[in-house]
N, C-alpha and C positions, 0 to 999 in steps of 0.2 A: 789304899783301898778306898777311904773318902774319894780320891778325884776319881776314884775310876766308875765309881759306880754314878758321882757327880755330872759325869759324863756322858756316862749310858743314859743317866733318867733324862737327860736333857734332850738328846738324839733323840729319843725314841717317843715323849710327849710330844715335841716339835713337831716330829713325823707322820705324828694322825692330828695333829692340829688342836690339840689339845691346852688349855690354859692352866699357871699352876693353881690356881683357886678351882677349875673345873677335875684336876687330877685329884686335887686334893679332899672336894666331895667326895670323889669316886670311890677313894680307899679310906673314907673318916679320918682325916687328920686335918692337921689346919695348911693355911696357906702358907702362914709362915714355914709349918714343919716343911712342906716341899720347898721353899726357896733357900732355906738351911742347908736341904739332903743336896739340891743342885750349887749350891756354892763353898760345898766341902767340908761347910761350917758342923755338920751331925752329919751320924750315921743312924739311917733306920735302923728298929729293932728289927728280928727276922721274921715275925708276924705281919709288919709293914711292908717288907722287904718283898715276901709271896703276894701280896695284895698288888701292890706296884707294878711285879711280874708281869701276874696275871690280866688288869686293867689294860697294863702297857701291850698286848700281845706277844709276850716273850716270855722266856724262861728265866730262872734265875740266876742260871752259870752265865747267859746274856747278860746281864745288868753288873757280874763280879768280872766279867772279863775284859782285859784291857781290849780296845778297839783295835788296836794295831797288832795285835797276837793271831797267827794266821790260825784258821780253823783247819784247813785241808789244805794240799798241795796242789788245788785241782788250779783253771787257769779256766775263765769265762769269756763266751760270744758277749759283746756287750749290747745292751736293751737301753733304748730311750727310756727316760724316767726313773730307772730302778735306782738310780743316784739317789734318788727323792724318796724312796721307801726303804730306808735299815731294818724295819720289821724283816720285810721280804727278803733281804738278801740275808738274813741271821737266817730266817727259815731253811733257803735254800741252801746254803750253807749246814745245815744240822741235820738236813734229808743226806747230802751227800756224804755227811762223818758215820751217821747210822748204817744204811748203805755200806761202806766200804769197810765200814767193821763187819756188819753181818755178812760180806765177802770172806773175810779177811778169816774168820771162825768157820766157813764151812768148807775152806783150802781151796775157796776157786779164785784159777788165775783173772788180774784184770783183761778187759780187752776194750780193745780202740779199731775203728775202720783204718785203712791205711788211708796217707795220706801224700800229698801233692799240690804245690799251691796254682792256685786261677783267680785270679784277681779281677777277669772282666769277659764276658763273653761273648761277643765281638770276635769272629777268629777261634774260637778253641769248642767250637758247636759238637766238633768229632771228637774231640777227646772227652767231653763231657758226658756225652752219650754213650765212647767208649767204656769210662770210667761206671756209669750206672750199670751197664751192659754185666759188668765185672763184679759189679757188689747183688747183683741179680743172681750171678753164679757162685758165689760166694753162700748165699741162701740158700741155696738147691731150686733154684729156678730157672727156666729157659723164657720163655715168651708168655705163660700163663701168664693170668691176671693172678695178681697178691690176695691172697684168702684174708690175710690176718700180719698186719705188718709187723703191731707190736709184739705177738708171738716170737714172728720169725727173727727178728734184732733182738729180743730176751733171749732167745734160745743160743745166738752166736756169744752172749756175755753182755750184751750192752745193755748201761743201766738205764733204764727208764720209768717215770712215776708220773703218773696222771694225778692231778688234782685239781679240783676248783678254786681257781682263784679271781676275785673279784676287782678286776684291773683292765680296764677298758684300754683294747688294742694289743693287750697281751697277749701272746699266743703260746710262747714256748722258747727256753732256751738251752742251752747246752753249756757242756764243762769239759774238761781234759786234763789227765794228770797223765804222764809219763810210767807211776809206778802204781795207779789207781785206776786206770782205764779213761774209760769215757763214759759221760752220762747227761739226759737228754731229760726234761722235764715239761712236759706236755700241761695246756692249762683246758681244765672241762667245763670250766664256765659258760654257760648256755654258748656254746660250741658243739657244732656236730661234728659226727663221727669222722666224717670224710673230711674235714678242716685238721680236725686231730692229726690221723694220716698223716696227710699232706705236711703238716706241720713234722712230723715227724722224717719225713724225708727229704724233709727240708736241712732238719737239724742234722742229719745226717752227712749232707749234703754240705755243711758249712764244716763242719768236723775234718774232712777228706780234704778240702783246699783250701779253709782258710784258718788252719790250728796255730799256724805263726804269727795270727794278728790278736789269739786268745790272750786276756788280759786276767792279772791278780784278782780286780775286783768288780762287782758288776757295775759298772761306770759306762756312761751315755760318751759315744764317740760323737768326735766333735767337726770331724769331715763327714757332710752327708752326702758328699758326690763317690767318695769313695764306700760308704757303706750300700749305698743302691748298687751299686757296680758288683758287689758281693753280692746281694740279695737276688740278685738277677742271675749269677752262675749257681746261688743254691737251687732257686727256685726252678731252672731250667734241670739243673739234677735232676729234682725233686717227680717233674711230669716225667721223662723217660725212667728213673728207676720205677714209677707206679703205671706209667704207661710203653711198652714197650714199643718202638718206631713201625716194626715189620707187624706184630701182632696187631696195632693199631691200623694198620693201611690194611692189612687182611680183612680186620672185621668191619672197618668202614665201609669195604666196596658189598658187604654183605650185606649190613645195616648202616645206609645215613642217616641213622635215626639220634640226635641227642639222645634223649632216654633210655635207649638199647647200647649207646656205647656209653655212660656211666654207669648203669648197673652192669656192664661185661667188668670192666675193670673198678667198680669199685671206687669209685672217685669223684669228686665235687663236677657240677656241669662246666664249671668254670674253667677247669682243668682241662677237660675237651675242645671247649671254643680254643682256649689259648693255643694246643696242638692244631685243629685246621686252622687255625688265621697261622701259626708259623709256616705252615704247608701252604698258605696262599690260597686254602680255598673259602674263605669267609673274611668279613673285615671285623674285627673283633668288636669295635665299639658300635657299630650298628646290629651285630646280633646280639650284643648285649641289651640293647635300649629296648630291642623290637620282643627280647623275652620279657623283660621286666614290663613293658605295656600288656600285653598278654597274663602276666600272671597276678597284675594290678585288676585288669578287667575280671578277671575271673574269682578272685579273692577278695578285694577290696580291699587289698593291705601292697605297701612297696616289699620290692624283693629284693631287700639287705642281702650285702658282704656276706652277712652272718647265717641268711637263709639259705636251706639248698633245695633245690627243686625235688618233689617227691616223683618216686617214692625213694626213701632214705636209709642208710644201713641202721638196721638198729645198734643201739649201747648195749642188750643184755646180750649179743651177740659176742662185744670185746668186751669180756671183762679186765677188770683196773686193776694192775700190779700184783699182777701173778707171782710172777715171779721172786718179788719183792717178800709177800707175802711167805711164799714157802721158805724163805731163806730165814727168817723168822720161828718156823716151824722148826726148821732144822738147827735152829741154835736155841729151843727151847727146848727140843727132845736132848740135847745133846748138854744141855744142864749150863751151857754157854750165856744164855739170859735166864732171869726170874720170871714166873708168872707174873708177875706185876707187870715187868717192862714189857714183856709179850703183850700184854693184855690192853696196855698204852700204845706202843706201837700197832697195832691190829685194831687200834679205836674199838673197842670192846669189853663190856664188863670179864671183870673176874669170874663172874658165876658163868658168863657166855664162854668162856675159856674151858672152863672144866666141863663144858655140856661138850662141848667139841673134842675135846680130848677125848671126853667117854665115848664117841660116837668114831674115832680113828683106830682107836684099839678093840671096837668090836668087831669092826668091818677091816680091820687088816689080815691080810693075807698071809702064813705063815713061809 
């Protein structure tokens, strides 16, 4: 137990950069006490123990569990950097054990996209498009535009959970277990709506052809010609399953308007130029300069990655983890969690809990 928690404290101060004299302000104890608890010699009391937790961003079953003890059976897309933050992968890892238990208690089966591998695209432009064509219909869609992406993937089973997180470049990754489905974790950090999306059928999109290069743990690959080669068949997914090929050539010859075809479909302007420069009717990096002078001149400000030209989908429009949520519901009606844990998981007081309850059992329908 010494080394192991020895261990944790040490990963996880390291990981936000923290000193043991500045840890050990943080939770009143001396410095010596941390360099004891990190080298086996003592074990905190459990007073300490919670403080430490807490400081460190973690839980407490984090800091008693051995490192090497798998959490889930799931299998990870890998992300540059996340090597470098154990906070965040404990996190993501504790979303998906919550998750697939609150599955697991209300008897729904997992589910996963099918899949196929494509490792470059270059050559396989028709199967790609076939394949999105097919996860369109899979939704109950033809050529409309997508109302509500995350809806529609919650509703087929697939897991997904919006949160903010503070990690520049981060967007969103995905997981896969064989007997736990698949699950897709979207990041809200001053991120708009339609990057969200996007991201999301992206991740989707990686799930379907590249499940056999998903990895134990979230670890930074270390071929970056072969990771763009991937990112380039999701991302080509990603425009035709949110932009349809026919549907798009229809409404362009109606409206060449940028503006009128991202709000038809719902999607970043970005996502538009990228479909007519593949159709050869614009050169992509010159209509990209000649918007961003335009919307410099007009705003006074440059037009980030990260900005999307309005006007913009609203956020109260998607609400976050719907699904998630109710599954929660259904295993506190069902005596399966405690108020407490409900109340934790739903980031919500206890008194907020019993308001809503009283307010479900008025307005329920017999």
């Amino acid at each position: 137990m010494k080394e192991t928690i020895a261990g944790n404290l040490t990963r996880y101060r390291k990981a936000i950069d923290l000193s043991q004299e500045q840890l050990a302000n943080l939770v009143s104890v001396t410095r010596q006490s941390i360099n004891n608890y990190e080298n086996a010699k003592t074990l905190p009391d459990s007073k300490t123990l919670s403080a430490l937790a807490r400081t460190l961003g973690v839980t407490l079953d984090d800091l008693l569990r051995p490192e090497s003890r798998p959490v889930t059976p799931f299998r990870f897309r890998a992300h540059a950097g996340i090597d470098k933050q154990p906070q965040f992968a404990t996190q993501v890892r504790r979303m998906l054990e919550i998750y697939q238990a609150l599955e697991a208690a209300a008897g729904i089966p997992a589910y996963a996209p099918e899949t196929h591998s494509c490792h470059q695209l270059p050559g396989n432009e028709a199967l790609i498009q076939a394949t999105a064509a097919r996860f369109r219909r899979t939704l109950g869609l033809g050529e409309t535009p997508i109302l509500n992406l995350f809806a529609a993937v919650e509703e087929l089973g697939l897991k997904v959970l919006r949160q903010p997180i503070a990690t520049k470049g981060f967007f969103g990754l995905s997981a896969c277990s064989f007997a736990q489905g698949a699950f897709v974790l979207i990041n809200t950090h001053n991120i708009s709506i339609e990057q969200q999306n996007f991201t999301l059928a992206q991740e989707i999109g990686h799930l379907i052809f590249h499940r056999d290069d998903y990895q134990d743990n979230l670890i930074k690959l270390e071929n970056q010609g072969e990771e763009e080669a991937r990112e380039a068949v999701a991302n080509y997914f990603a425009q035709h399953l949110l932009v349809p090929q026919t549907e798009f050539e229809r409404f362009y010859q109606i409206s060449p308007n940028l503006i009128q075809l991202k709000q038809h479909f719902r999607v970043s302007y970005q996502v538009i130029l990228k479909r007519l420069s593949d159709m050869g009717r614009i050169d992509y990096g010159r209509e990209i300069a000649k918007i961003r002078k335009i919307y410099k001149q007009r705003n006074g400000l440059s037009l980030s990655n990260c900005i999307e030209l309005p006007p913009t989908l609203k956020a109260e429009e998607f609400p976050e983890n719907e699904r998630y949520q109710q599954l929660i519901w259904q295993a506190l009606n069902r005596g399966n969690i405690s108020e407490l844990k409900a109340a934790e998981l739903l980031n919500i007081t206890l008194e907020e809990l019993g308001v809503r309850r009283r307010e479900a059992e008025v307005y329920a329908i017999p």
